[in-house]
N, C-alpha and C positions, 0 to 999 in steps of 0.2 A: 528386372522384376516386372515391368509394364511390359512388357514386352511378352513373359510369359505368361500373363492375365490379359492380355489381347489376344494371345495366341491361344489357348483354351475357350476364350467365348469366342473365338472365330472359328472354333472348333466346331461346338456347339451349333453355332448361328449354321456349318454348310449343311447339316443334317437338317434341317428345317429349309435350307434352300436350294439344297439340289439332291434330286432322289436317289440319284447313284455316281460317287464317284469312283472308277475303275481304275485301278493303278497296273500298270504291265511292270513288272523287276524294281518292286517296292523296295527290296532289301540294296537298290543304290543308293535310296537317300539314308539307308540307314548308318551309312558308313563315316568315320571323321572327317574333318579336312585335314590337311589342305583342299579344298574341292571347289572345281566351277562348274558351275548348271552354266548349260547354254538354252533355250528355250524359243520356241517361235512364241509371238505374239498376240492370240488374236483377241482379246476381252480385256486388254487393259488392267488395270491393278487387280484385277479379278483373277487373273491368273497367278500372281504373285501368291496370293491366299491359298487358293489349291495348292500350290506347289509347297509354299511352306506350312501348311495344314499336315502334309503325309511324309515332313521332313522331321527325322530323328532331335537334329541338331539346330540352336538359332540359325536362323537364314538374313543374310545381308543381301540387298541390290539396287542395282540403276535405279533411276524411275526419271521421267522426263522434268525437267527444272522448273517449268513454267507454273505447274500444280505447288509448287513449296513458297508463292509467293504470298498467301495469307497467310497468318500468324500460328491459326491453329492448324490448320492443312500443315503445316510446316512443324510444328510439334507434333503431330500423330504420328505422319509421314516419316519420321527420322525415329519415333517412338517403337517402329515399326522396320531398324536398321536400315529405311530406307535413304540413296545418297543423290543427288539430282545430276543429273546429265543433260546439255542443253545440244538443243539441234540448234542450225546456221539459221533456219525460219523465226527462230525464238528471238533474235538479236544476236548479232554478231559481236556487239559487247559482252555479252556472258558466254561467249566461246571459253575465255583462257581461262574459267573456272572450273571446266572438266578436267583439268590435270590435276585439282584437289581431288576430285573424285576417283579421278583414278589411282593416285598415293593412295585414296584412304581405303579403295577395294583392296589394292597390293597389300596393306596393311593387315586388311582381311585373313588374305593368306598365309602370311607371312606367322599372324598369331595361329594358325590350325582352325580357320574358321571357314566358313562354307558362302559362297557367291555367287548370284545367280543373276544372269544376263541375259537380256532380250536379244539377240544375237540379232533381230532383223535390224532394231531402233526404228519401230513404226510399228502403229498396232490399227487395222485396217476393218477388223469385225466380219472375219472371215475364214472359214477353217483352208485355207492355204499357205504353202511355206512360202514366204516373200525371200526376194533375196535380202544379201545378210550385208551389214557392215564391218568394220574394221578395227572397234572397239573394244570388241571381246581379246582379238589377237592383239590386239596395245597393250592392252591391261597384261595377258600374258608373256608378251615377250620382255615387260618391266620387272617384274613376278620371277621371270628366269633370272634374268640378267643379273639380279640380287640374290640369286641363290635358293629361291622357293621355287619347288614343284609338283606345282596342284595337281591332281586328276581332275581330269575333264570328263561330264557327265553330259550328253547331246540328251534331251526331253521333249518330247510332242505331247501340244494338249491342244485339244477337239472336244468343240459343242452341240447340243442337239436344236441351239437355238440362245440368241443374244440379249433378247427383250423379252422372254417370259421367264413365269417362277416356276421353280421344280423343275429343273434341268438337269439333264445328264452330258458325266462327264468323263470323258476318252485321260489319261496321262499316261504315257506310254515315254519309258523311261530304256536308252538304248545301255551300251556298256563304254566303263570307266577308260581311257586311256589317260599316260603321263604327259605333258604338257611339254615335256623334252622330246617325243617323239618327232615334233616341226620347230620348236624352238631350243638353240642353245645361246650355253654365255660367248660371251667375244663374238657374237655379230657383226660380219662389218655391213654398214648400211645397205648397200646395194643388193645383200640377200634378204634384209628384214621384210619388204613387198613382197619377195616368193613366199617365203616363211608364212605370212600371214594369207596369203592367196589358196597355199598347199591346204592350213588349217583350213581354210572357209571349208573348200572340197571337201577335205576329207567330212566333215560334221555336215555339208548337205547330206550327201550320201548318206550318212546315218542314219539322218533326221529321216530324209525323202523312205528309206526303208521302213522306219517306227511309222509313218504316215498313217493312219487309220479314220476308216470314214466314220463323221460323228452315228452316234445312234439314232433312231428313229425317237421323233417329238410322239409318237402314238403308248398309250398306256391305257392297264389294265389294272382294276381296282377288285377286291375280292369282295362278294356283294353283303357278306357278315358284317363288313366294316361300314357300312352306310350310312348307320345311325350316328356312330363317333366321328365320320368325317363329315356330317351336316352339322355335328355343334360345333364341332374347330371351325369350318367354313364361317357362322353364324357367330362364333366370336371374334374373327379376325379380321372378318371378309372387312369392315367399317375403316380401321386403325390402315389395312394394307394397300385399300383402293385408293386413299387420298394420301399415302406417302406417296405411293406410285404414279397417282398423277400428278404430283407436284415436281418429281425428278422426271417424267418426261419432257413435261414442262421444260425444266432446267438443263438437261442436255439435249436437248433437241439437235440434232445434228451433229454431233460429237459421238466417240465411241465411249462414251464414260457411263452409260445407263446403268450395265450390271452394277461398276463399284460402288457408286453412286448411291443406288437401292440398297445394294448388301449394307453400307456402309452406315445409313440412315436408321435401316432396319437395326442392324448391331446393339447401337445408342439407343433407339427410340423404346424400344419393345421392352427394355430392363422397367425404363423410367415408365412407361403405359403398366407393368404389373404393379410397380409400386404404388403409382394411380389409386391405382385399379382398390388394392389392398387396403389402399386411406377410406375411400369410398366406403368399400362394405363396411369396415369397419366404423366407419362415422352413422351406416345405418345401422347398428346393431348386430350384425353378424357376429356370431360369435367366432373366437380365434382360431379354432380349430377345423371350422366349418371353412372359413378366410382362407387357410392356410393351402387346404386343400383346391380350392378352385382356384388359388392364383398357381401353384404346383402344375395342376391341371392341363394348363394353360398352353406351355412351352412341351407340355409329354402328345397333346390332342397334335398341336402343328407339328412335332416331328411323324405322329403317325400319319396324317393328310399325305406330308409329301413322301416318306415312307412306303405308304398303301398302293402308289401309282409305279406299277411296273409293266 
């Protein structure tokens, strides 16, 4: 249930924060699982959101371990089906905890659920395909080996920019193969490294063909709309400048800016109408008059970012 009320105001929230997202063969993510998204990386949990924004089904995936270690970052994070995976950089002590993560993805499939993996494991804030690691093919050939067989679903997604707002966004979505096509049961080891080499291959190839250059940062505003996008500008501009410099601030050399904002934005902006709401009303506004300009509020910012094409 939290999970579908995060996923609905994160709905909500990308329409107000990115002007167009473009999905290339929408109707894959429309399909059951057993299913594994394979994905390049480049904007950090930010991509996770898009991808399960335009997904039919709950979406489960990786996410890097290091981010799960405050309390509530680690309840949202998981609130949010996500399971942590640690790099060898993270501590080599929390290596043998990725094999829980890996049971719990298998587990994934195993129920008819849908899994989506950063196939690089690195997110770089770049629209290029990085090479890929060996994770995605683990989790699959454990997944075979018990008897489940997911489709595999390769996905590119491209930006027109990492650190501004109202961005457009590329998700170009290739076609589904069965997950037996490189892996079968009764492996003996010394094929399982081909196996998993063959997959990489074959889902470059995919990937590197979906590749698409992000859109131009240039946009065009219809000049009717002028008047409505000066008062959403004039009511938000205050509340959005000083989120924003406060998460530069705070990631500052880190690829985390997008989630970061989206992420603060999500929370802050419910609780800023509510504010907002007490306010008028403690001045005398009447409720109907109230009602409307806090309404208002969240219809003006999706047309701001709307309006810029």
């Amino acid at each position: 249930m939290l999970y579908q009320i995060l996923l609905f105001l994160i709905r909500i929230a990308l329409k107000i924060f990115c002007v167009s997202i473009k999905v290339h063969n929408k109707k894959a993510l429309q399909q059951k699982g057993p299913l594994l998204i394979v994905a390049n990386h480049p904007d950090s949990f930010f991509d996770a959101l898009v991808i399960a924004a335009n997904c039919k089904y709950p979406l489960s995936f990786l996410a890097r371990g290091d981010v799960f270690t405050k309390p509530w970052h680690n309840f949202l994070l998981r609130a949010l089906n996500m399971m942590p995976v640690y790099r060898q950089r993270e501590g080599k002590e929390h290596l043998h905890k990725n094999q829980n993560s890996f049971d719990a993805s298998v587990e994934v499939l195993k129920n008819g659920g849908v899994l989506l993996i950063f196939i690089e494991g690195t997110c770089l804030n770049k629209n290029e395909i990085q090479p890929f690691k060996k994770g995605a093919a683990r989790i699959l050939q454990q997944a075979v080996a018990q008897g489940v067989s997911p489709a595999v679903l390769p996905a590119v997604i491209t930006y027109n920019g990492f650190k501004h707002f109202g961005k457009k966004v590329f998700l170009m979505l290739g076609s589904p193969f069965p997950a037996t096509t490189f892996f079968t049961t009764n492996t003996k080891q010394q094929n399982e490294a081909s196996q998993r080499n063959n997959f990489n291959n074959h889902v470059m190839e995919q990937m590197t063909s979906l590749f698409k250059e992000p859109p131009s940062k240039k946009y065009k505003r219809p000049l009717y709309l002028f008047p409505i996008i000066g008062i959403a500008w004039l009511w938000h501009t205050p509340l959005y400048i000083s989120i924003k410099t406060f998460v530069a601030y705070k990631t500052k050399g880190t690829v985390f800016y997008d989630s970061v904002l989206f992420a603060l934005l999500l929370f802050i902006y419910p609780l800023y109408l509510i504010l907002l709401f007490i306010l008028l009303y403690k001045t005398g506004v009447p409720n109907f008059m109230n009602c409307l300009i806090i309404a208002a509020h969240p219809l003006l910012a999706i047309i701001y970012t709307q309006s810029k094409k």
